[in-house]
N, C-alpha and C positions, 0 to 999 in steps of 0.2 A: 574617614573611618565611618560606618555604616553599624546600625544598630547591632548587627551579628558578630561586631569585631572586625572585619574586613575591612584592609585597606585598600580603598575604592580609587586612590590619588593616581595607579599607574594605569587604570582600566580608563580613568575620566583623558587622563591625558594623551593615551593611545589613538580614544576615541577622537579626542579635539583633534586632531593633527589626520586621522585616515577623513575624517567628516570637513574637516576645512579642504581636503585635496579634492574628494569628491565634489564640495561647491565651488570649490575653486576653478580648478585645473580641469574642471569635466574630463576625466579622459574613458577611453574608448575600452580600454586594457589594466586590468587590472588585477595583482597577486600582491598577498603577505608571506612573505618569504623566511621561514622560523630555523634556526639553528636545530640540531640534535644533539640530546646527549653522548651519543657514543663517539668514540674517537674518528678522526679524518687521515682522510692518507698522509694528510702532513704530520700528525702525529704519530706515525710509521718511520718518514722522513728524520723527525726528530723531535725524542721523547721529551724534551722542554719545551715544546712548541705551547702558547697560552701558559704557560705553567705557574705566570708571576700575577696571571689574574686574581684580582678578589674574586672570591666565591659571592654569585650572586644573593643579595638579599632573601632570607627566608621569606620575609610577608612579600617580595618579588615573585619568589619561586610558585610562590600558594597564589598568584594572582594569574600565571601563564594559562593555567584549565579555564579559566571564568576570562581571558581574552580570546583564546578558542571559540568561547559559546559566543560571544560578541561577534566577531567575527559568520559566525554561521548566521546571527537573526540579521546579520546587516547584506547578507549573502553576497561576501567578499571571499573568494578561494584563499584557503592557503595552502602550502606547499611546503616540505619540509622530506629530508633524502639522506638517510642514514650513510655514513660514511665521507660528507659533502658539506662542506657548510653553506649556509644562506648565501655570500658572494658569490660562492661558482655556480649557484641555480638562477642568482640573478643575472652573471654576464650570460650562459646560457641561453635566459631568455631576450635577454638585450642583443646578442648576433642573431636569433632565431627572428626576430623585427625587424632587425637593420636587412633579411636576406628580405622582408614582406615590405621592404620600403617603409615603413612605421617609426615615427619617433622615439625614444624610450627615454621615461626620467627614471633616474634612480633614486631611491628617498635613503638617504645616509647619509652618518658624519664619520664613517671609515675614511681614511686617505687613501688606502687602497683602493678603493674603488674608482681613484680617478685615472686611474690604469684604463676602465674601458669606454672614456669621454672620446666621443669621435664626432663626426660633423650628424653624426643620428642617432649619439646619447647624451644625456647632460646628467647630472647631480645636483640633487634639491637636498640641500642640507638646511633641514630645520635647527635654530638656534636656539640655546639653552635660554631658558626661560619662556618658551613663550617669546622671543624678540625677535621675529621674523623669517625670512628664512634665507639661503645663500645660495644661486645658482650659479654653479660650476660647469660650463663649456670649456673648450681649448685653452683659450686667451686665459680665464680666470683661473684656470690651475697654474697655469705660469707664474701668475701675480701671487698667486694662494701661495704657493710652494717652490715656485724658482726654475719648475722642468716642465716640459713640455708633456701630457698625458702618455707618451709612448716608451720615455724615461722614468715614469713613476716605480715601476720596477726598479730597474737601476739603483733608482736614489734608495728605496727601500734598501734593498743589498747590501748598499754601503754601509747607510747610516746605522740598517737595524729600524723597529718597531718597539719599542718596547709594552706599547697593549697587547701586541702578539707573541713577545717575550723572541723576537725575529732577530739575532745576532748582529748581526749586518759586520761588517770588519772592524774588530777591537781596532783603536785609537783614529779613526775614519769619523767624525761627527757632522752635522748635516752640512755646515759651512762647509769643510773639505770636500763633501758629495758632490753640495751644485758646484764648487770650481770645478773638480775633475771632468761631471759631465756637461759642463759648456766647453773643455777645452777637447775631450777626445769622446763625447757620444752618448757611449756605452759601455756597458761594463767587460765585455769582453774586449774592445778596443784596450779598457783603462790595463785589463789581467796583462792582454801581452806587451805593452809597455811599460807595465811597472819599476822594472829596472832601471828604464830612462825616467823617470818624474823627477824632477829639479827638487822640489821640498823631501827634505832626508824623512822625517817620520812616516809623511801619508807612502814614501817608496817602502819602509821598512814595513808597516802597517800593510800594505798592498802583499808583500811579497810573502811576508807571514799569514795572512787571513785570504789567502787566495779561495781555498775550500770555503772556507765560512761563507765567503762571497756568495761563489756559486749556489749552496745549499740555502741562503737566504733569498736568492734568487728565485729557487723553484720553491719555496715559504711563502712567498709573497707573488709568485705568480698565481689566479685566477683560471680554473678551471673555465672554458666555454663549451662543452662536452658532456655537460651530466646528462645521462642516461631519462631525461623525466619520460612520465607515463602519458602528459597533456604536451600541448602543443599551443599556440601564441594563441588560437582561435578558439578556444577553450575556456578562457579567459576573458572573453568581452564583458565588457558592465555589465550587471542583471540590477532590474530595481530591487531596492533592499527590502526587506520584509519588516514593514512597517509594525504591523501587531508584534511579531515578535522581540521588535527591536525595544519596544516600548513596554515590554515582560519583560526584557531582561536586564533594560535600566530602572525600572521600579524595585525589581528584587536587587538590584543592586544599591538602590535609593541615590540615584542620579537625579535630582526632579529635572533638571535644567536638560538633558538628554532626554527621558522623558514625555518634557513638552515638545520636543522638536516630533517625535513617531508618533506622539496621541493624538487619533482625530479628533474635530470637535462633533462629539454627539451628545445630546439635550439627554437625559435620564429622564426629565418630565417636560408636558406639553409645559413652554414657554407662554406667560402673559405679561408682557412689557411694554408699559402703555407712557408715551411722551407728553407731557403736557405742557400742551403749546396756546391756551386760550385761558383768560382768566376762568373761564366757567369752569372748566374743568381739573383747574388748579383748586376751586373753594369748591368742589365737590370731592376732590383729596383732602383735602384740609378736615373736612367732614368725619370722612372716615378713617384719617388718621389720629383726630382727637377721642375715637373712641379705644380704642388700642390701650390695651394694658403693658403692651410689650412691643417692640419694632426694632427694626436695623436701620443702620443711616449712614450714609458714606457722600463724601465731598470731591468734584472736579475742580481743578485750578490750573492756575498761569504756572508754576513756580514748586519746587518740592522745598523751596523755604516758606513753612509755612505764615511768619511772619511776616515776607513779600507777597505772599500769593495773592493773587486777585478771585474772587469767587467766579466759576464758572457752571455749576449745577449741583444739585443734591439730587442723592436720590435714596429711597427708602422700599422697605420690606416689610410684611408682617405674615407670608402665608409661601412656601415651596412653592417657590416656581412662578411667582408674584413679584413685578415690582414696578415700581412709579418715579420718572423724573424729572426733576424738576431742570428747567436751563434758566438761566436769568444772562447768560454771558456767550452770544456767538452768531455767527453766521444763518440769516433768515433765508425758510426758504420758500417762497412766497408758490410755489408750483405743490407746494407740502401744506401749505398752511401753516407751517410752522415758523415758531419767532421765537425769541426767548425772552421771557416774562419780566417785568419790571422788580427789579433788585429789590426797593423799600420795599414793597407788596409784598413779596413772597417773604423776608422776613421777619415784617409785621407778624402776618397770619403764623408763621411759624415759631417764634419765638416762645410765645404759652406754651407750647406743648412740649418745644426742646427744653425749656427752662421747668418744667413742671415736676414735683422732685417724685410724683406718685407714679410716674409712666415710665418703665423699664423704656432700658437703652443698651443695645449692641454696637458694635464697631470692629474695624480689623485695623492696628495702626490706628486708633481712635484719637492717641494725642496729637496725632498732626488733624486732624477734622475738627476737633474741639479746641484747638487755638488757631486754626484757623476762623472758626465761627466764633471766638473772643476777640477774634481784630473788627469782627460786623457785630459787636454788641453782645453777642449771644453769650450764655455761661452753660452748656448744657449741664443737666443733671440727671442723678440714678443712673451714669452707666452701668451695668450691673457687669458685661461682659465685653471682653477684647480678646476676639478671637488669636491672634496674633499673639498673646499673652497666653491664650489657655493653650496655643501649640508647645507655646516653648515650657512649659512646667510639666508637660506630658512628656516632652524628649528636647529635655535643656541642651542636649551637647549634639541635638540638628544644628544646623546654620542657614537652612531655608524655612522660613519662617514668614515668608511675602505670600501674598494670600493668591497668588495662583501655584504655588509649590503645597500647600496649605489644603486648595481645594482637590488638587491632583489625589495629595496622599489619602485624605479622607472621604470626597466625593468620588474618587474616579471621574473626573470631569478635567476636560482643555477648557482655561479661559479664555479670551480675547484676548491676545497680544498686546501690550498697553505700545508698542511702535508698528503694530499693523494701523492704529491711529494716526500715530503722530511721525510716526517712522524713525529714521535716525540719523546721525552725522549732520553732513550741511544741509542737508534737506529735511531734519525734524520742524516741526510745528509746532505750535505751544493746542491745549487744548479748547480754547477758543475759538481756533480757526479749525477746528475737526465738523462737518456739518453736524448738525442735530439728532438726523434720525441715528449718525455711525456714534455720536457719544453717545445717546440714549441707549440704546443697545447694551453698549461698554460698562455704563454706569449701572442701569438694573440688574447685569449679572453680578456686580462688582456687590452689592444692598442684596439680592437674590441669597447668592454665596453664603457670602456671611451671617445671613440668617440661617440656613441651612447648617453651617460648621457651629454655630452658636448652638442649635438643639443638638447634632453629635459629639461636641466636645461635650459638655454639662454632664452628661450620664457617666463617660469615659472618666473626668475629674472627680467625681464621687466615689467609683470604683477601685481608683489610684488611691483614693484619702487624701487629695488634693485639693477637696473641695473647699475646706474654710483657710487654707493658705490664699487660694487663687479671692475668694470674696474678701478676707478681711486683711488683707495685705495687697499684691498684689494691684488690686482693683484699684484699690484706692489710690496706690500709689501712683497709678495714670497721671492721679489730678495734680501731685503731687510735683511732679516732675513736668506737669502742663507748668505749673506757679514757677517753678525754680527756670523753665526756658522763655518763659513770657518777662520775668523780672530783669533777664540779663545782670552784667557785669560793667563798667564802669575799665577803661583803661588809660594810662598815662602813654599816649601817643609817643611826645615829645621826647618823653624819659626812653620811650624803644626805640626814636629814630637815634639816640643819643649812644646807645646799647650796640645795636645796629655798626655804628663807626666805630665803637672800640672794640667790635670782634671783628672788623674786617682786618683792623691794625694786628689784632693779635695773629689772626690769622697767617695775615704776610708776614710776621715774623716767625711764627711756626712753620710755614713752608720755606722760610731761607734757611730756616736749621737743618730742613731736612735735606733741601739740595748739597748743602756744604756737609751732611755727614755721607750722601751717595755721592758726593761731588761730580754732580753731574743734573741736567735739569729734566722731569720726566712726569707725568701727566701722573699727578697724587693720586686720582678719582680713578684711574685706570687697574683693575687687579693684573692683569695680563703684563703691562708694565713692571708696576710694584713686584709682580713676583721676580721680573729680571733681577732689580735691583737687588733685591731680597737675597736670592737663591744663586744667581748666576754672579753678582756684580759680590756684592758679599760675603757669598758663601755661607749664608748660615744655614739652619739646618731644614732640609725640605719636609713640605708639611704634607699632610694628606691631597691627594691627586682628586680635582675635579676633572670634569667632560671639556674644559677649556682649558686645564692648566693646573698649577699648583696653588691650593685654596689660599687665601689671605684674608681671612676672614678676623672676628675680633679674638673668639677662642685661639686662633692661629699668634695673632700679632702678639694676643698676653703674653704666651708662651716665652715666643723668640724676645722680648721684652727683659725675659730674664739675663739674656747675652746682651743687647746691643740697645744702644737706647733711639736707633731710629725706630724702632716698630713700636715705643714708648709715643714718640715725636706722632706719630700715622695716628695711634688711637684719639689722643689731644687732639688731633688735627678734624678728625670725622668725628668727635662726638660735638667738636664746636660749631664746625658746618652744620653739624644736623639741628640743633640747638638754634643755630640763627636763619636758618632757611622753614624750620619748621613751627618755631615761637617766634623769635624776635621777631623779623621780615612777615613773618605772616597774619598775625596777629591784626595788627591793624586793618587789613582786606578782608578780615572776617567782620570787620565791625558792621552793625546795621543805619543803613544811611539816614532810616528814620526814627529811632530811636538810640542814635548813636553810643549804643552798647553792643556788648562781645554777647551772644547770646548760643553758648554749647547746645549740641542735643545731648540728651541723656538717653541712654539704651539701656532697656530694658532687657530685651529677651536676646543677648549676646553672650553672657557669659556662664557657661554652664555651672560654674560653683553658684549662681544666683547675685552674684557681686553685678553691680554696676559698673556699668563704662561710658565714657565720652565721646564725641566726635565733632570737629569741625569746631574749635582743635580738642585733641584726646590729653584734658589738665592729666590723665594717671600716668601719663610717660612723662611728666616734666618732673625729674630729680630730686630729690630730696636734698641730697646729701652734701651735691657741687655747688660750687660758688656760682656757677653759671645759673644752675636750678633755682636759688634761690634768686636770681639777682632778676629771673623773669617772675618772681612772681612779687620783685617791690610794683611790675607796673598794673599789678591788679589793686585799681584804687576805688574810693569811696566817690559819689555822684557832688559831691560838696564837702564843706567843716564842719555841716549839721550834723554829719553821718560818719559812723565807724564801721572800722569789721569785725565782727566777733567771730574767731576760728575757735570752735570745737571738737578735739579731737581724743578719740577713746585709747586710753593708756592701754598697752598690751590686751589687748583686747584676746587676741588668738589665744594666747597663754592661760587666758584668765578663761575661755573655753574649753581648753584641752586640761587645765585641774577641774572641771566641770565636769565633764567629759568622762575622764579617767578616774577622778573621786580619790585621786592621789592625796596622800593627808600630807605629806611636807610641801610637796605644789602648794596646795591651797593653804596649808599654816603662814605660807611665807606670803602669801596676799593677805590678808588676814589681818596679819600684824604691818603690812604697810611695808615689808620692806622690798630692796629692790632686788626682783628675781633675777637677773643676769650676776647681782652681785653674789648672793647666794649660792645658788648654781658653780659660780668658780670658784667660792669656800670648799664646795664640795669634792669637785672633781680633782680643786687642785691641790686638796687637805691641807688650807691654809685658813684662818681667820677671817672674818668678814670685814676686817678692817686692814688685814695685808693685802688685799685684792690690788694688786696693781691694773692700770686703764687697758692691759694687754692681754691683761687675763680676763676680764670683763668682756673683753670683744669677744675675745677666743668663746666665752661660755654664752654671750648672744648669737651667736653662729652654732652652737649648738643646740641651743632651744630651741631656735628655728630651723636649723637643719632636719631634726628630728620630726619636728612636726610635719614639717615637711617631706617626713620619709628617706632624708637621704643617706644613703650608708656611709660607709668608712672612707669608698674612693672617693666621693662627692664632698664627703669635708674634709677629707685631706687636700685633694683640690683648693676648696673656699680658703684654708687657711696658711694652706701652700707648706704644710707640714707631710712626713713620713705616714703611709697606710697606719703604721704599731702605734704612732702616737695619734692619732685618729681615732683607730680602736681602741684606747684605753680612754678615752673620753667619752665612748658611746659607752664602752662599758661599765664606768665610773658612772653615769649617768643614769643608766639603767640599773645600779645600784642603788643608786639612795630616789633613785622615782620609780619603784618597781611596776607600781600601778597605769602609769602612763605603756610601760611595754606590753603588760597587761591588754591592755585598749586596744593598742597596734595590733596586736595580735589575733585579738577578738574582732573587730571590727574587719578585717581583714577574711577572717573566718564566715563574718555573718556573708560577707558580697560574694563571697564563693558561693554559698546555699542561697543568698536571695536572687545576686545578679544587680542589687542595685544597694548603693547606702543613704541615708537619710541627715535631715539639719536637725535643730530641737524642734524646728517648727515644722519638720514629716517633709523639706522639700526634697525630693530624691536626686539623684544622677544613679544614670543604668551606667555599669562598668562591662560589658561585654566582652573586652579584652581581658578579663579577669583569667579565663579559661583559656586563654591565647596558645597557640602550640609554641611560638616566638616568644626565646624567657624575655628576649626587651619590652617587647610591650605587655606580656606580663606584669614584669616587675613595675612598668610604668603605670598600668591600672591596679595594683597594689599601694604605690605611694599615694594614688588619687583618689583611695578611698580611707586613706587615714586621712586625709587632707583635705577632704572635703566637706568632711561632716564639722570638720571646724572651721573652716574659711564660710562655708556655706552658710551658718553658725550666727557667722560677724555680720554677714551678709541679711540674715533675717531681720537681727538685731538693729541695725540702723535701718534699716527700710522701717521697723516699728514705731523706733523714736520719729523717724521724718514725717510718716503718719499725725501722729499725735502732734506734734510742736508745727506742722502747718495748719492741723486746724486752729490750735490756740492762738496763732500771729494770724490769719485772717480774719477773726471772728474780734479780736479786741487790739489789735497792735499794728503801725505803719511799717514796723522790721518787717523783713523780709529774707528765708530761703535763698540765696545765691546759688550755690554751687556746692557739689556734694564730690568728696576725691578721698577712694578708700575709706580711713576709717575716720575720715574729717567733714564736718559739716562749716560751711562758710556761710557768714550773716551780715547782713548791712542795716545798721541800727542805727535810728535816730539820737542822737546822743542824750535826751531828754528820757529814753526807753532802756538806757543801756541795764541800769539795775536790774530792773525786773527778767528783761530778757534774759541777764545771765543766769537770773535762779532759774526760769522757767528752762530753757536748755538743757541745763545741769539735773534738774529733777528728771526731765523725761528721758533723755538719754541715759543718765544711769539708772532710770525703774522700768525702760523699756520692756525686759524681760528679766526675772529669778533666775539667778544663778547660784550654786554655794558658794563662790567667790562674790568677794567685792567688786562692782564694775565702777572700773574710775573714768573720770572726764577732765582732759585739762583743758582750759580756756586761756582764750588772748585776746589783747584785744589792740587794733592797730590802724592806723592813715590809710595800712596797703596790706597787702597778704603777706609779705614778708614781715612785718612788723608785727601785727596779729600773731602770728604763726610759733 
């Protein structure tokens, strides 16, 4: 989705697939061949023809004009022929080649189209997903489908289509098809002996559905005759028109398209000066000690920054200026060039990184600055991270890497970081790149971000961004440098131990399931499972994907309710994934030389401003399951000296949204300390706060959070697996005695319509642009996300504050330490000598972080391991 609301997903992927065939496949000849609205002679033939089609996606429909204009700046013809559809323009031009002796592929995943596979056409069926793709000659349609391409018709006939809603002969289904036509041809063979066919149904089937036959027949025959105005040679490759191509993936905000058509042109005369001599290195030193302000960016071995090996810094202080330093690579004695002795450069450099009066830039600065805390250094005063100040200006981008970054801002192509190193089996580490090609790389790289550091700064001001991004934010870099340098501590033994008893479980979850399909068949396979499912079963078919019939988890809930294999499937894949993505993995992430688990922490990913993890993501591991917990007994303490102390903020979101909303029974029932969910179902379900039965409690926590979360009446009748009526009397029971909360939804909702964006308490915004959506789904989906954000966003201020404050008080006087931060939880590893203090210290900062009119509470724990803590 693209700042204007525009779903960009079918335009990026149109593009991926016509731009991989161009690099690919170089061909000679080349059309996009588009359907039309108006009806086709087959729907003359017969008025059901399509007729059982889903109606294409609206935000699909709204994207056909803007693959048009693509299509034009990439100057690719297309072709489209009122009364015709795209197939018969393309067999058309597939005989009009085969008469010019030319090869022709065809790019589809119609099956009819293997009707015109000959020894001088194939089919390139691209695979759902992004997985490759399928080329279909003679032989492969055989194996594909059972008939030879001359038969494709035929089998059509019989069987019927059902994406073309093609009849093909009631009680004929595809198995009866390929026998008939291995034993007698074709279909006209099969009509006049239908009387003699030995199996009684497919002769009664035959003799009754003779017409349907036929008529499906000429349904699924392929025009080679269309009338067009161009001809094969009309069509040869032209180069694409770069400039345009590169307008009209901007305006689309493709960056990654983008950079492929921007050329690289310099805006200002380049001075990028290598420094390959000690003289010349303490004659930067010189004047970079006088500098009140500079950028600085780091080359390495490694994008872990705690492996990485130092390969060059390089720095800025002036457009279109920059100096680098190499300490790590290949000499080139024909250059002059060497790279400089590693102590030396960071002797001389250290004063001035470490000096807290001289401003500091960066892009991605926490990988540079724990990179230069493994060589001693602690820099200070970052003031700005450009990377940081992209994403608060347009939190819900996801390019965010400083050549998408400088694209958007500078109009500038950077240096390809694998025009360097390259890629696959023949990447390179940056080491082995020579001097003068890193120097280069690295000064635009310190160049840049000096440059987007004075564009963004005005832009953040303008927003009212500006004291989010300095007194939050910023700091938080360092913040989150402390919590990935300290790492995590884990119980190896206890996961490999983990590890064998859900392989056990596993195998016995998979014998359940063979014995309730009675039959043995590849779990991991959806195309399988749906047999099983659908065909072996019988249970009830689910929505239709590009491969089959979906089996997805929404799908298996469902069928769940009939039959307790698709119960057996979900157990079965949330335990695989569980042990394939924690258990098993966990230990391979450990670090060799510090033999801790050391997460990154992501900053500018999550557009509510919430943080996230990676390598591994702790916010997906479970709360709730036995499983979720039992990974996180193996998060344990460095020793017996040490504990963990989990911090975690009691209804947090609730205790914002009576904030928020200024609702006086919300906030009376915090107030006085009692429990909102229990409340809440006094309420709705006009009983006592002491008859609350634990069913009624749930029911009224799925309400508070549904609500907040925007969701209507189908959505929580869904979660609670109750009727629409009894749904809506709970939302409206609830909007009863919290008038003021509907209030807020309402209002709030109001304001994003006139502003286009909503706010946190602490001003961070999300622009909603689908607000104005013509599509009520996404719509109504940027209406939930701007009730919902102002409060999740909210939570999200609020412990970035507290983590603020409680690392500078554990740095400056305490050996505890910051661990890990998951949702609305902060993890500690405390010396148990510290434990008191730390826990008042915690508890003060997180619950005075921020004023609220509610009370903010914080529960603590404290434990051997995270689960015990917890």
């Amino acid at each position: 989705m693209n700042s204007r609301g525009e779903n960009v997903s079918t335009v990026f992927g149109f593009a991926r697939t016509l731009l991989h065939i161009l690099d690919e496949e170089k061909p000679e000849y080349l059309a996009v061949i588009f359907d039309t609205p108006e009806p086709t002679f087959r729907h003359r033939l017969f008025s059901e023809y399509k007729a059982t089609r889903t109606e294409m996606p609206e935000d699909m429909q709204q994207t056909l004009p803007r693959i048009r204009e693509m299509l034009q700046a990439l100057n690719v013809p297309l072709l489209a022929m009122a009364g015709f559809e795209a197939d018969d323009i393309m067999g058309t031009l597939a005989r009009q080649a085969e008469g010019e002796r030319l090869q022709t592929v065809l790019v589809t995943g119609d099956k009819d189209m293997m009707q015109l596979v000959n020894d001088h056409t194939v089919v390139y069926h691209p695979k759902a997903g992004g997985e490759g793709v399928e080329w279909l000659d003679a032989a492969a349609v055989v194996k594909k489908i059972g008939v030879r391409p001359s038969q494709v018709i035929d089998y059509l006939a019989l069987a019927g289509d059902s994406s073309d809603n093609i009849p093909g002969v009631p009680g004929i289904g595809p198995v009866t098809a390929l026998d008939l036509l291995s034993k007698y041809h074709d279909l006209e063979t099969i009509l006049k002996q239908a009387d003699q066919i030995p199996q009684k149904r497919a002769r009664a089937a035959l003799l009754a559905g003779a017409d349907s036959a036929r008529l499906s027949q000429q349904l699924a025959t392929i025009h080679c005759d269309v009338p067009l105005s161009c001809t094969i040679q009309d069509l040869r490759t032209a180069a694409v028109h770069s400039d345009q191509a590169a307008l009209f993936f901007k305006e689309m905000e493709i960056p990654s398209l983008v950079d492929r058509f921007k050329t690289r042109t310099a805006s200002l005369q380049r001075h990028y000066v290598l420094l390959s001599s000690r003289a010349e290195f303490d004659r930067f030193i010189e004047a970079l000690r006088q500098q009140a302000y500079f950028s600085f960016d780091t080359e390495t071995t490694s994008e872990d920054p705690l492996l990485a090996e130092l390969v060059g810094l390089s720095f800025s202080w002036q457009e279109g200026s920059a100096y680098y330093v190499p300490v790590k690579g290949p000499s080139d004695l024909a250059e002059r060039s060497t790279p400089l002795d590693l102590a030396y450069v960071l002797a001389a450099l250290k004063p001035i990184l470490t000096d807290p009066k001289i401003k500091k830039c960066g892009h991605n600065a926490k990988y540079d600055m724990l990179v230069l805390e493994q060589a001693g250094i602690t820099v200070a005063n970052l003031v700005c991270d450009t990377m940081v100040a992209s994403y608060l200006i347009n939190p819900s981008s996801h390019q965010h890497n400083l050549d998408a970054v400088t694209l958007e801002y500078l109009d500038e192509k950077k240096i390809a970081t694998k025009e360097l190193i390259g890629s696959g089996k023949n990447q390179r580490t940056m080491d082995q790149v020579p001097l003068n090609l890193i120097s280069e790389y690295a000064c635009e790289d310190a160049d840049m971000t000096w440059r987007l550091a004075n564009r963004l700064a005005p832009k953040l001001q303008e927003m009212d961004l500006h004291e989010l991004f300095t007194e939050v934010e910023m700091p938080l870099v360092h913040v989150l440098m402390h919590l990935e340098q300290a790492g995590v501590a884990l119980d190896v033994k206890y996961l490999a131990e983990m590890s064998a008893e859900l392989e056990t479980e596993l195998a016995a979850i998979e014998a359940r399931i063979y014995q309730m399909a009675e039959t043995k068949f590849n779990i991991n396979s959806p195309k399988q499972l749906a047999v099983i499912l659908f065909d072996q079963l019988k249970l009830p078919t689910s929505r239709r994907t590009k491969t089959g019939y979906s089996t997805d988890v929404s799908v298996l809930e469902e069928l769940a309710k009939d039959h307790p294999l698709p119960a057996a499937l979900l157990d079965y894949r949330q335990l695989a994934k569980l042990k394939s993505t924690y258990v098993d993995a966990l230990p391979r992430l450990i670090n060799p030389r510090t033999g801790r688990l050391h997460t990154s922490f992501n900053q500018t990913v999550a557009a509510t401003g919430r943080l996230s993890s990676s390598e591994p993501n702790l916010q997906n591991i479970p709360v709730r399951t036995e499983v979720g917990r039992r990974i996180r007994r193996a998060f344990i303490t460095a020793d017996d000296d040490h504990v963990l102390l989990d911090a975690d903020y009691s209804q947090i979101e609730l205790r914002i949204m009576a904030h928020l909303s200024g609702d006086e029974t919300l906030r009376r029932s915090f107030l006085q300390g009692e429990d909102v969910h229990t409340r809440t179902a006094s309420l709705i379900f006009k009983v006592e706060p002491e008859a609350v039965t634990a069913d009624m409690r749930r029911k009224a926590k799925e309400v508070n959070f549904g609500i907040m979360y925007g969701m209507g009446v189908y959505g929580l009748a869904q979660r609670l697996a109750i009727p629409n009526a009894e749904a809506e009397n709970f939302i409206q029971a609830y909007f009863l005695h919290y008038p003021r909360v509907q209030e807020y939804m309402t209002e709030t909702v109001r304001k994003a319509r006139v502003d286009g964006y909503v706010t946190t308490l602490l001003n961070r915004r999300r622009y909603l642009p689908e607000i104005h959506h013509e599509n009520r789904r996404m719509r109504e989906f940027a209406e939930r996300t701007a009730i919902n954000t102002p409060i999740q966003g909210s939570a999200a201020d609020l412990i970035k504050v507290a983590m603020i404050r409680i690392d500078r008080l554990l740095q400056k006087a305490f050996r505890a330490r910051m661990i890990l931060q998951v949702h609305d939880e902060l993890i500690f590893e405390v010396p148990r000598d510290e434990l008191a203090e730390v826990e008042e210290l915690v508890r003060r900062e997180m619950e005075h972080a921020m004023t609220l009119e509610t009370p903010i509470k914080v529960e603590l724990g404290v434990g051997a391991n995270w689960l015990e803590a917890h």
